[in-house]
C-alpha positions in Angstrom: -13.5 -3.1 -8.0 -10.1 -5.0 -8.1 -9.9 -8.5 -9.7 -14.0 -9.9 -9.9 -13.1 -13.4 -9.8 -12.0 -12.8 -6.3 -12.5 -11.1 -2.5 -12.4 -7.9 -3.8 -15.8 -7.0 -5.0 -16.9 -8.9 -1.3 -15.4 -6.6 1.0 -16.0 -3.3 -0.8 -19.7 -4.3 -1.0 -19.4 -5.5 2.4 -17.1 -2.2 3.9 -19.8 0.0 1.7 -22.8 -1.3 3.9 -21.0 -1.6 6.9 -20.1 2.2 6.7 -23.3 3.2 5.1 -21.9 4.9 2.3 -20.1 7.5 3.9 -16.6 8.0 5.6 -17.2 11.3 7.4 -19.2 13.8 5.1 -17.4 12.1 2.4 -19.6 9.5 0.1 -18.2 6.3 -1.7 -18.4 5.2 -4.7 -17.4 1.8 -6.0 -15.5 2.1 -9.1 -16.4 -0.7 -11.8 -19.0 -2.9 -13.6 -21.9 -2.6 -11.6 -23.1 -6.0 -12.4 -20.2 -7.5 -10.5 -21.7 -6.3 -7.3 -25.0 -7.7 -8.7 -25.5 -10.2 -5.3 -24.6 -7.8 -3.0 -27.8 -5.3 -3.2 -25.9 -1.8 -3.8 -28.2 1.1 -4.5 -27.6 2.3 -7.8 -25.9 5.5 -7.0 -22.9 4.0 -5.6 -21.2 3.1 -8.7 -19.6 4.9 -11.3 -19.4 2.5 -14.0 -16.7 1.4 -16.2 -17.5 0.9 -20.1 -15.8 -2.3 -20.0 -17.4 -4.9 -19.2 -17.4 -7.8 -16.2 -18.8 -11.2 -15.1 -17.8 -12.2 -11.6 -17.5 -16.1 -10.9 -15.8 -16.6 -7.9 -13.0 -18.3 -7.7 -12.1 -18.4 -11.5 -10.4 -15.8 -13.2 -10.8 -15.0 -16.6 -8.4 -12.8 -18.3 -12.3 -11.5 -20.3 -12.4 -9.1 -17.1 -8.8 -7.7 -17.1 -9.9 -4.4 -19.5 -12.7 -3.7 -17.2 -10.5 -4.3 -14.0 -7.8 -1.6 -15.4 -10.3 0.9 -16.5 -11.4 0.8 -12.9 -7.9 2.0 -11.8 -7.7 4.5 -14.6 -10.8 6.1 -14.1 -10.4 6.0 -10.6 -7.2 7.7 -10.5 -8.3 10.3 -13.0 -11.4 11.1 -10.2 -8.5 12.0 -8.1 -6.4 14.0 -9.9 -9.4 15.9 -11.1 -10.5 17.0 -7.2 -13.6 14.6 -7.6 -12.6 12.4 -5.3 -10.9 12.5 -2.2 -8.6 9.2 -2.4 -8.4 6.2 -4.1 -8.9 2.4 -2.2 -8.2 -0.6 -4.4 -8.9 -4.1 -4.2 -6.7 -6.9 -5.0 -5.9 -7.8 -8.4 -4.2 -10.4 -10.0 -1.5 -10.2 -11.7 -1.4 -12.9 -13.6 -4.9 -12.3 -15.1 -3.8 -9.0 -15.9 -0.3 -9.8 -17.6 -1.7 -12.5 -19.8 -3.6 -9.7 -21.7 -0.3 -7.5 -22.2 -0.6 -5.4 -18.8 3.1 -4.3 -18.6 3.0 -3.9 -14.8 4.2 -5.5 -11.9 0.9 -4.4 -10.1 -0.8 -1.5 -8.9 1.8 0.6 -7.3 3.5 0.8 -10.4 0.6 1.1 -12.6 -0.4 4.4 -10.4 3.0 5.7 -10.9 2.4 5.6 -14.0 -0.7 7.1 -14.3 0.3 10.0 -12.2 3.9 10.6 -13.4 5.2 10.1 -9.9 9.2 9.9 -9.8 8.9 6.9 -7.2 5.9 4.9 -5.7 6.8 3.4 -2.0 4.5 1.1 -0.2 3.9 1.5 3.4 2.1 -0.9 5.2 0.4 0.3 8.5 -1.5 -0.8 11.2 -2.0 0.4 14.8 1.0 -0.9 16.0 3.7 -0.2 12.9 4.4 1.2 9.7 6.7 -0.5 7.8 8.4 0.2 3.9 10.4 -2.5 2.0 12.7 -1.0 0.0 12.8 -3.8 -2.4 9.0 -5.3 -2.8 8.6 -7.9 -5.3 11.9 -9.5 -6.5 13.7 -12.4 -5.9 15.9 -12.5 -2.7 19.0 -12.7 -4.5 18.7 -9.8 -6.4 17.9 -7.9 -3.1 22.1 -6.6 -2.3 22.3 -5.2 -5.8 19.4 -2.8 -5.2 20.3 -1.9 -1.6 22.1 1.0 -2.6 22.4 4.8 -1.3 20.8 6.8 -3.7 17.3 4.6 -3.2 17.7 4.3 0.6 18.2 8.1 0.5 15.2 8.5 -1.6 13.2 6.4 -0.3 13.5 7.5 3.6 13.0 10.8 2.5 9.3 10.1 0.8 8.3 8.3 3.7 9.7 10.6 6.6 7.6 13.4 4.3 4.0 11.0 4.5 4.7 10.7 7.9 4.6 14.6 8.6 2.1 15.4 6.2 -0.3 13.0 5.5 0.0 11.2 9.3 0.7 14.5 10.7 3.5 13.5 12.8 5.9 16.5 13.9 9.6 15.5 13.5 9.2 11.6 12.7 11.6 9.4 13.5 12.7 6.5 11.2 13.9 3.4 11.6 16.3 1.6 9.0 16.8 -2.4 9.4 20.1 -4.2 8.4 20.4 -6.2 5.6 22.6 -9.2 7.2 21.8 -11.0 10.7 22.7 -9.4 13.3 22.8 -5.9 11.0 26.2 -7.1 9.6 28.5 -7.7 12.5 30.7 -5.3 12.2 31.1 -6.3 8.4 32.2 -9.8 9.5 28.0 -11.1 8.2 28.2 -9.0 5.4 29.2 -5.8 4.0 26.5 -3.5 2.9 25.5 -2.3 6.4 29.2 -0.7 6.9 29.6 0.1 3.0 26.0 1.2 2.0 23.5 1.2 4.9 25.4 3.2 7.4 26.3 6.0 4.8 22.9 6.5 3.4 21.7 7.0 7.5 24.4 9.7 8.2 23.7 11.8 5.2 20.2 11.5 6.0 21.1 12.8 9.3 23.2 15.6 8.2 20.1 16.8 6.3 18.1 17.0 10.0 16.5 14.3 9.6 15.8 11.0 12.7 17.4 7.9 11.5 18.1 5.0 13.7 20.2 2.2 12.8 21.0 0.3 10.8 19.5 -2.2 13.2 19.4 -6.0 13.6 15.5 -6.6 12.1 15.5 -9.8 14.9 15.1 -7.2 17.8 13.7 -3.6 16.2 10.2 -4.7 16.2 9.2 -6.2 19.8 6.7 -3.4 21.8 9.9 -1.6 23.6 11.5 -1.0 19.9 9.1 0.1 18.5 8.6 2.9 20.9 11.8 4.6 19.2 10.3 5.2 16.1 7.2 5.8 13.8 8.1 3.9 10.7 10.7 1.4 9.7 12.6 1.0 6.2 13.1 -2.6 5.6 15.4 -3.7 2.8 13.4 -6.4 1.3 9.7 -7.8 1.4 9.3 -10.8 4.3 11.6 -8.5 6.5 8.8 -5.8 6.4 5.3 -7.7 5.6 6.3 -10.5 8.5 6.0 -8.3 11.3 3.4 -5.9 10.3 1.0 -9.3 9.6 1.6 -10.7 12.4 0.8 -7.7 14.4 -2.1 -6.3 12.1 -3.1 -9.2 10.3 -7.0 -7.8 10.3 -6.4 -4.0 10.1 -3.6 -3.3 8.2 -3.5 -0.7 5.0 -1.3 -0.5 1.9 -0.5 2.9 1.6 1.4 4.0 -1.4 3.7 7.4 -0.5 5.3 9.9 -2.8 1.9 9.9 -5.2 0.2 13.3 -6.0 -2.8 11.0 -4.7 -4.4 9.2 -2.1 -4.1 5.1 -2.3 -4.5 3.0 0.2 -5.4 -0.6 0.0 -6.4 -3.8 2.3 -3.3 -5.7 3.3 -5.0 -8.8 1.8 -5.0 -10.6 -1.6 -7.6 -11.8 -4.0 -8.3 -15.2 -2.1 -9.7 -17.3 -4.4 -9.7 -20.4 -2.5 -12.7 -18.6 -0.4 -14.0 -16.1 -2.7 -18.2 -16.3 -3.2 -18.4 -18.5 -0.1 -18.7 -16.2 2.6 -16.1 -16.1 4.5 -13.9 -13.1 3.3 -13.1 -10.6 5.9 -13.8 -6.7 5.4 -12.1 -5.3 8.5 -8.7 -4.2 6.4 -10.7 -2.7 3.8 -12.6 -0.5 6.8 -9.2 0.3 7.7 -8.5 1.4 4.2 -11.0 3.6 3.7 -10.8 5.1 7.1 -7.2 5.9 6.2 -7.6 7.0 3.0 -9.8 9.6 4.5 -7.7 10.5 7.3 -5.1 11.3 4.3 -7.0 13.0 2.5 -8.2 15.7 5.5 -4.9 15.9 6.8 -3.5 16.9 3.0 -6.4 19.2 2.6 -5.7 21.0 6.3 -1.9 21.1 5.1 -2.8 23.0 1.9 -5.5 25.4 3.6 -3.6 29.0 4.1 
């Protein structure tokens, strides 16, 4: 359901007509208060209601809806992990909202590491063009060289190098890391965590078997030619990873979370107040979720077939 003040409950209504109900032979089911979808002339079947209750006004949040908006999550995840559902496609939240009522999370990647006892959550945005992972996602830019360190490069490349064989089934995939400094350091004279931190991380990677280019200036790695040399690139810190994949997939990009026991993807969008309940909100990403989320989904299922 995601945050009912906003876009959210628009484009799932919307992406739920569009694909008349179904993603393959799979069915979908909107997760949430039903009578937040009460303009949007759902049959009855495709909910499966949450106990706590909603009222969507669009455009104003009210922090009244923040126990109904995490029981969505909850329940939704526990569908999942049960083998009732095939995957798991959020819509935005807000964080805000949801903090002012105690919600001791960041947002929804951590919240589903938590509910899944996951050792590390890693978004992936992807479109047609690129995936990309920041390593760092939503902290201030100055607290980005303390957490560029080894072990989570390591740790991190490794998680999405696995998603990319199993759940996007891509044979031997090929990773590209980004420099933290311009110019990927200079030769240590723009900085020194590409030669003290970066650099390391990529040859023990490599010494495992594993494809790792870089690191790499992030001014030239993502233009069509670059891009050919790899399936995915690690960023080390949000605008470096979310400016290119926007601009390139603005429409159709996904959220995916890696290293869950689950499938979650998400639309690469927000909650968009400023045009919520007037029309104008566009469901293309969140077709490009679910279509991803069920491409995940077989491609895990064929994996675990004998």
């Amino acid at each position: 359901m995601g945050e009912p003040a906003g876009i959210g409950p628009e484009v799932a209504a919307a992406a739920f007509l569009a694909l008349g109900g179904t993603v393959g032979p799979r069915a979908l089911k909107i997760v949430g208060d039903p009578a937040v979808f009460a303009d949007f002339a759902l049959p009855a079947e495709a909910f499966v209601a949450t106990e706590a209750k909603a009222a969507r006004a669009p455009g104003k949040p009210d922090s009244a809806n923040a126990a109904a908006t995490v029981e969505a999550i909850a329940k939704a995840v526990a569908l999942c992990r049960e083998g009732r559902a095939g995957g798991l496609v959020t819509a935005p939240i807000n964080k805000h909202v949801l903090m002012r009522t105690g919600f001791p999370f960041p947002g929804h990647t951590d919240y589903l590491q938590h509910l899944t006892g996951a050792r590390r959550a890693v978004m992936m945005l992807a479109g047609p063009a690129l995936r990309v992972v920041p390593l760092t996602v939503h902290v201030p830019l100055a607290d980005v060289p303390g957490l560029v360190t080894a072990a989570a490069l390591i740790e991190t490349a490794e998680i999405t190098l696995d998603a990319l064989e199993h759940d996007f089934g891509i044979a031997g995939p090929r990773l590209a890391v980004a420099g933290l400094n311009p110019h990927a350091g200079e030769n240590g004279a723009l900085g020194p965590e590409e030669e003290a931190v970066i650099a390391p991380a990529i040859a023990a990677l490599a010494a495992r078997g594993r494809r790792v280019l870089g690191p790499l200036p992030s001014d030239t790695m993502f233009h069509a030619e670059a891009r050919a040399r790899y399936d995915a690139a690690l960023c080390m810190y949000h605008d470096q990873a979310l400016i290119p994949i926007k601009t390139l997939s603005f429409w159709d990009g996904v959220n995916v979370t890696l290293g869950l026991p689950i499938v979650r993807t998400s639309p690469d969008h927000g909650t968009a107040f400023e045009i919520a309940g007037q029309g104008k909100a566009d469901h293309r990403s969140m077709i490009a979720a679910i279509k991803m989320a069920a491409e995940i989904a077989d491609a895990r299922a064929g994996a675990a077939r004998p």
